[in-house]
N, C-alpha and C positions, 0 to 999 in steps of 0.2 A: 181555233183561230178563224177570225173574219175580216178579210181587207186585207190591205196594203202588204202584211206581214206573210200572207202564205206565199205572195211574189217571191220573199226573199229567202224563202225553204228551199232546200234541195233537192232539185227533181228525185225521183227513187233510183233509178241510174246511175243518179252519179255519188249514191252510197254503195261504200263496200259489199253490202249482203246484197242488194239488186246487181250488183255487177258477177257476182259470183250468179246469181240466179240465171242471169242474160248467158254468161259465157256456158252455165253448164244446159242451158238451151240449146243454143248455138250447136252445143257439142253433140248433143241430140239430133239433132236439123242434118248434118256432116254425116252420122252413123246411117242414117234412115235411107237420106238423100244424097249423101256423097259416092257410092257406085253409080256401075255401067245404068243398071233402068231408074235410079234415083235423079243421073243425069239428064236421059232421055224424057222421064217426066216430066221434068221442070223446064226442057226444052218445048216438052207440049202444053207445057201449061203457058210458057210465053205467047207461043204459037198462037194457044185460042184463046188467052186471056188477055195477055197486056198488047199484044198487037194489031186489037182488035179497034175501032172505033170505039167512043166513050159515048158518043151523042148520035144518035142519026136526024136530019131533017123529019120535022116533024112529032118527033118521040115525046112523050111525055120527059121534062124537067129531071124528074127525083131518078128516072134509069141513068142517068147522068151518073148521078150520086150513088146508084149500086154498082155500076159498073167501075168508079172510082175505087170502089170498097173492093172490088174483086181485085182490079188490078196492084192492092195493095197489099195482099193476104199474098201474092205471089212475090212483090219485090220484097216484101218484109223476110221471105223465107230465103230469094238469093242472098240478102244481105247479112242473114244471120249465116248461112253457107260460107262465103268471105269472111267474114269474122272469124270461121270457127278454123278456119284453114289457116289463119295468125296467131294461133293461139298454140 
């Protein structure tokens, strides 16, 4: 399909077998990163990842946009963390 109609598709998420896929991720992500140093990790990884500036005066543009990517690879991983703790 082309146009208007792949709007009206389902994201993959919101089918059955991706939601299985997501949660038995998720449940991965909990086993790996759910203890004592999995905590502590992810505590450093906030630390020097998402707490850090995204932009400094001056910097090239696009470190913008890596640093976005980093700080995203880290909340993507607390939020499948939460997830897998509802589950």
């Amino acid at each position: 399909m082309a146009g208007w109609e792949d709007l009206q598709e389902a994201l993959p998420l919101e089918q059955g077998d991706g939601l299985e896929k997501r949660d038995e991720l998720d449940r991965l992500c909990l086993r790996v990163l759910g203890g004592e140093d999995g905590e502590k990790l992810m505590k450093w990884l906030r630390d020097a990842v998402v707490e850090q500036p995204v932009a400094l005066p001056g910097s090239d543009p696009s470190y913008a946009f890596y640093r976005e990517g980093q700080n995203s690879i880290v909340k993507d991983l607390e939020a499948r963390l939460i997830r897998a703790r509802k589950l």
